[in-house]
N, C-alpha and C positions, 0 to 999 in steps of 0.2 A: 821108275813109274810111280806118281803119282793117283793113290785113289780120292784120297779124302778134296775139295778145293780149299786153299788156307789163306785166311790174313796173317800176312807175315810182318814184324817187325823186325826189321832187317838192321843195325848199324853200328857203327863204331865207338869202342866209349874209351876214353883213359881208363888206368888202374883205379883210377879214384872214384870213377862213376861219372865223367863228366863226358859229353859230346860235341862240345864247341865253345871254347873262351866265352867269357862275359859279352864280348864284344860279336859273339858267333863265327871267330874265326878257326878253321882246318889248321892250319900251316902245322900246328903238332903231329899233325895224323899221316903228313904223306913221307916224311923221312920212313917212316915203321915197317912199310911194305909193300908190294904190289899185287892190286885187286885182281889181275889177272893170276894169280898164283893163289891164289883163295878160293872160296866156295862159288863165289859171285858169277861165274860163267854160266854155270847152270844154276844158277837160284834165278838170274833174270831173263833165259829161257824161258823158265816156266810161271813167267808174270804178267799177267795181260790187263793191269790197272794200279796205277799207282795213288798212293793217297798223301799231300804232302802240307806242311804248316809252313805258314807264311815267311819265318825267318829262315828256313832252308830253301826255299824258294829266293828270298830274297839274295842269299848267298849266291846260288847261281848266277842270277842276274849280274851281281856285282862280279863276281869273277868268271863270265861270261868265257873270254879269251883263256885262261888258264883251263879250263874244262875244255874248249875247243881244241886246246896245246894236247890234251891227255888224250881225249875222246875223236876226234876231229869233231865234233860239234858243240855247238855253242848249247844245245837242250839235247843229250845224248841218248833220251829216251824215243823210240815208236812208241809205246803204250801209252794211252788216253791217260791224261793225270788230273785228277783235280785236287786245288790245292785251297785248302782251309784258310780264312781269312776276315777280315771285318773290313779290312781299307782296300782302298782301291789300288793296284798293284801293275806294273808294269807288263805287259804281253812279252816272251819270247817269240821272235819272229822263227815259224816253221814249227813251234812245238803245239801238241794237242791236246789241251789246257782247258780247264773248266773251272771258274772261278768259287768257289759254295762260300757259304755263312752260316753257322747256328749247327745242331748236333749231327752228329757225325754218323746216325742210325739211317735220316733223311738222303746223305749223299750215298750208303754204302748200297741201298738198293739199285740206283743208277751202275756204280761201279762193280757191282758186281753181274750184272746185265753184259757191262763190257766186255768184262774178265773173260765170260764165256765160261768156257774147261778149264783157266789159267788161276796162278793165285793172282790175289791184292799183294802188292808191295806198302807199309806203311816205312817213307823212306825218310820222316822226320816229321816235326821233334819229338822230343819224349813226354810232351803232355799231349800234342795229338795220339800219338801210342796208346796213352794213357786211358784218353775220350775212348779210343776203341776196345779196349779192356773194360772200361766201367760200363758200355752197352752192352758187355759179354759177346762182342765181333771177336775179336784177338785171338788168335790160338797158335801163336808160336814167336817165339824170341830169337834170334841168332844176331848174338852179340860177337863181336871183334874186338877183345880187351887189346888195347897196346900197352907198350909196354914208357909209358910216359904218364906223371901226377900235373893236374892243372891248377890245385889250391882250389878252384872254383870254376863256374861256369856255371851252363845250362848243362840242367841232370839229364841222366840215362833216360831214366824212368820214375816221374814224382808222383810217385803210388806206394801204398804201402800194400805189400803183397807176402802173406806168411805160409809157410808151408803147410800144406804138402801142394799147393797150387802151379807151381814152377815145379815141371822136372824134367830136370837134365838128362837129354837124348844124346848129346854127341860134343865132343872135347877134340880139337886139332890144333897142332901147334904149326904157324904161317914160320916159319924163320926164327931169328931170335929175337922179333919185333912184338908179335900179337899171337893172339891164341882164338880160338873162336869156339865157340860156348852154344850148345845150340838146345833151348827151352821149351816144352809143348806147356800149354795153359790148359789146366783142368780144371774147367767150368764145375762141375758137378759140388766142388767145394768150394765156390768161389767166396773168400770171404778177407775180412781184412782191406778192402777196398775204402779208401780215406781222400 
């Protein structure tokens, strides 16, 4: 049971800190493990609004069919999502999609209207994450380390965030694939933000 309602940024990163090749692609992330043997069943339970940036969005779109292979659908969410962006962007046929622009304080009033009782999912990337941490929304990380280095890519989280603001609530090990790391953000000291 849930008291508090939380923005959660929920996702997957290499050892190295990265979330998606240069190029924004997964393919290193799904040899690692399966999401149904993870926390994920009940984290998206209790999520009634998602918040998503443009090139994770984009990804879906492009691997449309492979998400449909995994998920049976081609947009595997029910929850309203809106997704962060400047350009005009392709509709998923059947998903409940809201398209926003400009800071992320403007859309979280709407989405959290959504939400209802449920949390926010922030489900990509790590500078939308980010946007929602610098407006002081953000109050929880659960990270998915795998157990793979990518040299480079799109970061976790490109913030600079010093302690004591991150503290470590909960430590699971998925297999011998990923570990998962689970963060509360403590506003009250919030500093180091760049």
């Amino acid at each position: 049971m849930h008291t508090k309602i939380k923005t959660q940024y929920f996702t997957a990163t290499s050892l190295d800190g990265f979330i998606a090749t240069e190029n924004d692609s997964l393919d290193w992330l799904f040899p690692l493990g399966d999401l149904n043997d993870s926390s994920y069943p009940e984290f998206i339970s209790d999520v009634g609004a998602l918040a998503m940036g443009s090139a994770t969005y984009e990804w879906m779109v492009r691997n449309a069919k492979k998400v449909a292979a995994e998920t049976g659908f081609a947009w595997p969410y029910t929850q309203p999502a809106w997704i962060f962006s400047s350009r005009k962007l392709t509709m998923i046929e059947g998903a409940n999609i809201r398209f926003v622009n400009g800071d992320v304080d403007h859309a979280y009033a709407q989405m959290r209207v959504a939400a209802s009782t449920k949390n926010i999912w922030i489900v990509g990337g790590g500078d939308l994450a980010g946007q929602f941490y610098d407006a002081g929304l953000l109050d929880e990380l659960i990270i998915q380390v795998g157990s793979a280095t990518l040299g480079k890519g799109k970061p976790l989280f490109p913030r600079r965030v010093l302690s004591p603001v991150l503290r470590l609530v909960s430590v699971h090990q998925m297999g011998a694939g990923m570990a998962e790391l689970g963060y509360e953000v403590h506003k009250g000291g919030v500093s180091g933000a760049a």
